[in-house]
C-alpha positions in Angstrom: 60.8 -3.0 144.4 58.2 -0.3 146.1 55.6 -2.3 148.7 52.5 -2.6 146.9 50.0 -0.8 149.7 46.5 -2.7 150.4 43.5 -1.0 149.0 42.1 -1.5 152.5 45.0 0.4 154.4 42.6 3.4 154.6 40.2 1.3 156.3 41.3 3.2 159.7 41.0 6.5 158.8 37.5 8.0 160.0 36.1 11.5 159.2 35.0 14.1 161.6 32.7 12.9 163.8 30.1 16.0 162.6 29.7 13.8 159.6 27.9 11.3 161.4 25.7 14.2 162.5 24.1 14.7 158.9 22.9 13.1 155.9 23.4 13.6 152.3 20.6 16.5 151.4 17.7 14.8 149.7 17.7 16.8 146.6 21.1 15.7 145.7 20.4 11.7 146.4 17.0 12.0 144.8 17.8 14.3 141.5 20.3 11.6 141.1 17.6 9.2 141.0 15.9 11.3 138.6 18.8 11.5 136.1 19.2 8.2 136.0 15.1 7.9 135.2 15.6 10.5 132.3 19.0 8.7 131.2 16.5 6.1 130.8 14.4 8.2 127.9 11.5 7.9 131.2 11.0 12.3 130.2 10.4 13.1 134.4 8.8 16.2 134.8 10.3 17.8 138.0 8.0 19.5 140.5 10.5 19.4 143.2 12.6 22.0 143.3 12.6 25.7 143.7 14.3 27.3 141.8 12.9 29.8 139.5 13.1 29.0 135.5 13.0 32.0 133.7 15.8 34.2 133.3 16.9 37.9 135.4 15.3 41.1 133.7 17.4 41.6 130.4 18.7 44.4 131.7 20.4 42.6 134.3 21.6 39.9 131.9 23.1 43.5 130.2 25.3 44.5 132.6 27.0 41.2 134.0 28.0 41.0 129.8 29.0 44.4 129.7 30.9 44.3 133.2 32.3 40.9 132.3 34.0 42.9 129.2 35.9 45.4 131.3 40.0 44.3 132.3 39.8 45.5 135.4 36.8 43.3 136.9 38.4 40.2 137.2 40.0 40.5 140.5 39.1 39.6 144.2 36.3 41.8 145.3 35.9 43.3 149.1 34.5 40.5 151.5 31.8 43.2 152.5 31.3 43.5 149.1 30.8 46.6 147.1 29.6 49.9 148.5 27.3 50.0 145.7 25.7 46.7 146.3 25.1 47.4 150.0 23.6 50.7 149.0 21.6 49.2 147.0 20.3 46.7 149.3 19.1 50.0 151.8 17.4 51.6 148.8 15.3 48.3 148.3 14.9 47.8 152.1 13.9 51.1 152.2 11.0 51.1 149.6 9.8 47.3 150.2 9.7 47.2 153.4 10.8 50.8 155.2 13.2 49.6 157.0 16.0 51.9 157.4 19.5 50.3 157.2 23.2 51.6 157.3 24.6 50.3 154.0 28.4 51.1 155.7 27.6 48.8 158.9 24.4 46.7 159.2 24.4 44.9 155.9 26.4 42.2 154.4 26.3 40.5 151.3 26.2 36.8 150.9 27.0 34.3 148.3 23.2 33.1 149.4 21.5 32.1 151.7 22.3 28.7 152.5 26.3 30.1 153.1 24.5 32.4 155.4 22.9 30.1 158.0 26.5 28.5 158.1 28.2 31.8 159.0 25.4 32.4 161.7 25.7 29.6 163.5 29.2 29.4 163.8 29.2 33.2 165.0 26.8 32.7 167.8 26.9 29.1 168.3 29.2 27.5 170.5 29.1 23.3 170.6 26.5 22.5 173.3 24.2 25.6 173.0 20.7 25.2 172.0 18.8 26.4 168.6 14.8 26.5 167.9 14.3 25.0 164.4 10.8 25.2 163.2 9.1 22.0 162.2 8.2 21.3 159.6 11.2 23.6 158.2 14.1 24.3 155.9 16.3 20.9 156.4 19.9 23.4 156.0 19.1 24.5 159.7 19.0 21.2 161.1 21.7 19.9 159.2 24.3 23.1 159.6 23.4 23.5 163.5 24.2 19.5 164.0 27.8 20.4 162.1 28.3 23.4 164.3 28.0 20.8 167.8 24.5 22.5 168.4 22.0 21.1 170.4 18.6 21.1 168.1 15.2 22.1 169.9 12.4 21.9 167.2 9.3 24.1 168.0 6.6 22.1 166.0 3.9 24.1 163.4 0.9 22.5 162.8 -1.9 23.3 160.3 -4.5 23.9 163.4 -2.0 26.8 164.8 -2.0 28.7 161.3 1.4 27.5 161.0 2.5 29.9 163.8 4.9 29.3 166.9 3.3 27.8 170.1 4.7 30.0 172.3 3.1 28.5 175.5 5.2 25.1 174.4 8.1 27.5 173.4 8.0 28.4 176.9 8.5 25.3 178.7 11.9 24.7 177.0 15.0 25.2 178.8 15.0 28.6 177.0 18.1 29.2 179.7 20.3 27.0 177.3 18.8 28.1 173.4 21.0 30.7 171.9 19.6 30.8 168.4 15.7 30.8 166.8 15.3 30.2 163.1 11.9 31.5 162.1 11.2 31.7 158.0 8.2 33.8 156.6 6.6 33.3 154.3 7.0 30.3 155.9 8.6 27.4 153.5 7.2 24.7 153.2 3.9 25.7 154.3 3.4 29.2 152.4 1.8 30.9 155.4 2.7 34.7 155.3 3.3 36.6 158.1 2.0 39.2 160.2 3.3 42.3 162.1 1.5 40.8 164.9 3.3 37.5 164.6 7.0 39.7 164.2 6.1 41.5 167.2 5.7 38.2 169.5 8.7 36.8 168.2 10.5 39.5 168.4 8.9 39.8 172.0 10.0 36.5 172.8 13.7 37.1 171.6 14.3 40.1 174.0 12.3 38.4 176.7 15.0 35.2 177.0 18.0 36.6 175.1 17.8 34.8 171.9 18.9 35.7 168.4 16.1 35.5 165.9 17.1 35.2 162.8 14.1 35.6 159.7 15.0 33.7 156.8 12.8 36.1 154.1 13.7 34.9 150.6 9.3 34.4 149.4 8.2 37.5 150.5 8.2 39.1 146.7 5.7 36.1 145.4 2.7 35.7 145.2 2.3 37.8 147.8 1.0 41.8 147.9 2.0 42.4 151.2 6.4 42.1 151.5 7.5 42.7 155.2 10.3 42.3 157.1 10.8 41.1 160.6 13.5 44.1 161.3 10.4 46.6 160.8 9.1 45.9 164.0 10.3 48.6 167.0 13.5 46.8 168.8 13.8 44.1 166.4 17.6 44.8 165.2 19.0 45.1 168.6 18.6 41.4 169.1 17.3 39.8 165.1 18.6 39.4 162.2 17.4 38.9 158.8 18.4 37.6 155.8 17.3 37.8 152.1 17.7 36.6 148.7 17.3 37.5 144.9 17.0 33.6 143.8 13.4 33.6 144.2 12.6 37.5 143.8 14.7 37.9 140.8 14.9 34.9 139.3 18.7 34.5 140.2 19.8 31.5 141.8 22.2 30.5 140.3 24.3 33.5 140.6 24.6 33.4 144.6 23.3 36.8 145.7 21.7 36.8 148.6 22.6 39.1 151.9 21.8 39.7 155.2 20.6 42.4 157.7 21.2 43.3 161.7 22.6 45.8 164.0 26.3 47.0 163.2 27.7 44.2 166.2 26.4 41.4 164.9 27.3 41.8 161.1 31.1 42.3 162.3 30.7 39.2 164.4 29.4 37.2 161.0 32.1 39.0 158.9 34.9 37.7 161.3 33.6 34.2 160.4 32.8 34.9 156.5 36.0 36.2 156.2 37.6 33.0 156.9 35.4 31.0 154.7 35.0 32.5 151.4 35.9 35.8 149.4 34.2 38.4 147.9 31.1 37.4 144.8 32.4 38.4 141.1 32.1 42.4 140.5 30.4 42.2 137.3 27.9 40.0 139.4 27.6 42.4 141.9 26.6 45.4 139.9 24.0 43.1 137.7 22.5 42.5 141.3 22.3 46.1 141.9 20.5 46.5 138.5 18.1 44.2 139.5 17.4 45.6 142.8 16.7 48.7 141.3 13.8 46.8 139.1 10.6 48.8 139.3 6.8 47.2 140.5 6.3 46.1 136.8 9.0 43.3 137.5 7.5 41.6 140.4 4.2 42.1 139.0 5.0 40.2 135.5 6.7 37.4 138.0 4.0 36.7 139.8 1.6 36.6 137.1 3.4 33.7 135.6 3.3 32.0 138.9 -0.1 32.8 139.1 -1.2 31.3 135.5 1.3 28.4 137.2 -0.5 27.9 140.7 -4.0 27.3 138.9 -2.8 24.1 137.7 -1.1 23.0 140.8 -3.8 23.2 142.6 -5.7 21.3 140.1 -2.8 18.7 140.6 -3.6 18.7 144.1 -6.8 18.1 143.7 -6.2 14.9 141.0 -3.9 13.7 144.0 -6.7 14.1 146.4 -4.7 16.6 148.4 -6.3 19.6 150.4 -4.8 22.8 150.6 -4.9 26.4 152.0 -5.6 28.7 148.8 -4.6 31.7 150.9 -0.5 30.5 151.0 2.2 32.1 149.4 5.9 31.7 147.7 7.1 29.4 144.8 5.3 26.4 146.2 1.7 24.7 146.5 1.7 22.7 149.8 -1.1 20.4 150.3 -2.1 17.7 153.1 -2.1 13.9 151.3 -5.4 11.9 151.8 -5.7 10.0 155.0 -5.9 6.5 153.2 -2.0 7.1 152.0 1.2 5.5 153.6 2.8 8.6 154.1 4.6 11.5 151.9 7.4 9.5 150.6 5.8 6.5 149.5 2.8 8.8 147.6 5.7 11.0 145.9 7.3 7.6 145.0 4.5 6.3 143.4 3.6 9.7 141.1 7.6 9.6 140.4 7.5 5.7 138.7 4.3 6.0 138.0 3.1 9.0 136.3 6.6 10.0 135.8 6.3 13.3 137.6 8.7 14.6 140.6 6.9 15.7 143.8 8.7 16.4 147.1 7.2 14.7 149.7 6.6 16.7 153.0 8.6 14.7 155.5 11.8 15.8 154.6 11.3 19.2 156.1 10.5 17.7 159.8 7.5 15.2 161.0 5.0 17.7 161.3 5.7 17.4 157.1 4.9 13.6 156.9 1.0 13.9 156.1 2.0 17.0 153.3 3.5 17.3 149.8 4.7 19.7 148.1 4.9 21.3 144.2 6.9 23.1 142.4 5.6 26.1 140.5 9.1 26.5 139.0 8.1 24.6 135.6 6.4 25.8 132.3 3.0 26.1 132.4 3.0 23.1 129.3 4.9 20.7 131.4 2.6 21.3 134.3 -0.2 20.9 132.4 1.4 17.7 130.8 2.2 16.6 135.0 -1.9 17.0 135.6 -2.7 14.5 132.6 -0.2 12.0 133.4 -1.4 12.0 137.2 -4.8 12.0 136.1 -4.0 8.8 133.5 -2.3 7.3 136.5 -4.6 7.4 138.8 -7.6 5.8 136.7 
């Protein structure tokens, strides 16, 4: 008769020890948590995430159908992608931001963002070297640099400094052993915009100690008039790169197009590593995206004025929550500091979540210069988040 194995026999088998290094990402634990609520019949409303609601321009829609029709579209694609995407990156480079950019060498296309910081880190980062990581911050640069055997240096942001690097603390770092800077404006969580001021000292700073900047610039298309890009600032692609996204811009995040920009020696170095990860995005994808990068002003102008009509009643939420804010911020999000008398941001988003039934993301998951803040959502109907004020408002009677 066959030996009947133990189910505990795989008791001695341990994974990687980078898995130690990170935790599961708080979206996907907590969203759990809030499927189970609305399993329940509880009717959340979610305030939490970003990602945009409303669909792609219908043109865009259009041509993935039509494209998706044709035989011949099925296959794998290039891993630069196609010449007609990158082009079309330039062209909107070009006429947001006037940046000039070789479509042929100094872009490459990305099945988003998040796969991007991945592919970055493990180009330029080898286990031991050192990476800045703004906090409070995007939790993917902690969490990927940790995999990659980095050593994580956080460069703290604070509400009295506008939200801007210290660079007085940044210099008393062992800046000899950082390789890497992550720097993110408009700045999530915090929605401070940048200025060409602020690009020019961090770009500064790059050159001055050999370290790779790298601008993660998927908000600067909302609620925002002023788009700019890191790489328009003199010098800034010899030692920066940038990287952008349509999820937030075009209302695309779900189809994975995102890409990013340097000089021609770094994007081969990133390819190299790419190339061993994943493939080339879905054609018919790739020629919606260039649709939609070829949307005109009247786009991003009817986008933002539904997350304008949106960011009224967060603030009003804010202000039911007895949170104070900085009206002047930007992006898809309304970040506010939480009254002095509260625990802290978890146990106040905990509370709204069981007890108005309403999904806030509380600040500390983006670093401990987060812990006093939450943040909303403007990624919701303007009904629901009008329906999230009264509920508060009932709850907190």
């Amino acid at each position: 008769m066959p030996s009947t194995q133990s189910s505990n026999d795989n008791c001695t088998i341990a994974p990687a020890h980078r898995v130690s290094e990170v935790k599961e990402y708080y979206f996907s634990r907590k969203l759990r948590e809030v499927a189970q609520l609305n399993a329940e019949g509880r009717d959340i409303i979610s305030l939490g995430i970003g990602g945009p609601d409303r669909p792609p321009h219908t043109e865009v829609i259009a041509t993935l159908c039509a494209e998706a029709q044709k035989p011949g579209n099925h296959g794998y694609q290039p891993y630069v992608g196609l010449p007609e995407l990158r082009e079309a990156f330039a062209a909107w480079y070009l006429k947001h931001y006037g940046v000039a950019l070789d479509p042929k060498s100094e872009i490459q296309p990305l099945i988003g963002s998040k796969e991007g910081i991945l592919h970055i880190s493990l180009a330029f980062l080898n286990p031991g070297d050192g990476v800045l990581i703004p906090n409070p911050g995007y939790p993917t640069y902690t969490s990927v640099s940790r995999l990659v055997g980095a050593e994580v240096f956080n460069y703290n942001l604070t509400e009295e400094n506008g939200w801007e690097p210290d660079f007085a603390q940044l210099e008393k770092l062992p800046l000899d052993r950082i390789k890497l800077m992550w720097v993110n404006y408009p700045h999530m969580p915090t929605g401070k915009r940048a200025s060409l001021a602020l690009y020019r000292r961090i770009v500064d700073f790059g050159h001055k100690h050999g370290i790779v900047i790298v601008n993660d610039n998927p908000y600067s298309f909302i609620l925002n008039d002023n788009p700019i890009s890191l790489l328009s600032v003199e010098g800034a692609k010899e030692i920066a790169i940038e990287m952008n996204s349509l999820s937030k811009s075009h209302n695309m995040a779900g189809w994975r197009i995102a890409m990013l920009a340097s000089n021609a020696r770094f994007v081969q170095w990133i390819l190299k590593v790419k190339s061993n990860i994943d493939s080339g995005q879905f054609k018919p994808m790739m020629l919606a995206a260039v649709k939609a990068l070829q949307c005109g002003d009247s786009w991003y102008a009817e986008v933002n004025a539904t997350y304008a009509r949106r960011r009224i009643i967060a603030e009003e939420i804010m202000a039911a929550l007895g949170c104070t804010f900085d009206p002047a911020q930007s992006g898809l999000f309304l970040w506010g500091r939480i009254p002095d008398d509260e625990a802290g941001s978890e146990a106040l988003a905990d509370r709204i979540l069981y007890g108005a039934r309403v999904f806030l993301t509380p600040g500390f998951i983006f670093g401990s210069c987060g812990e006093r803040y939450i943040r909303i959502s403007l990624c919701a109907t303007e009904d629901r988040m009008r329906e999230a004020l009264a509920r508060i408002k009932d709850f907190k009677k």
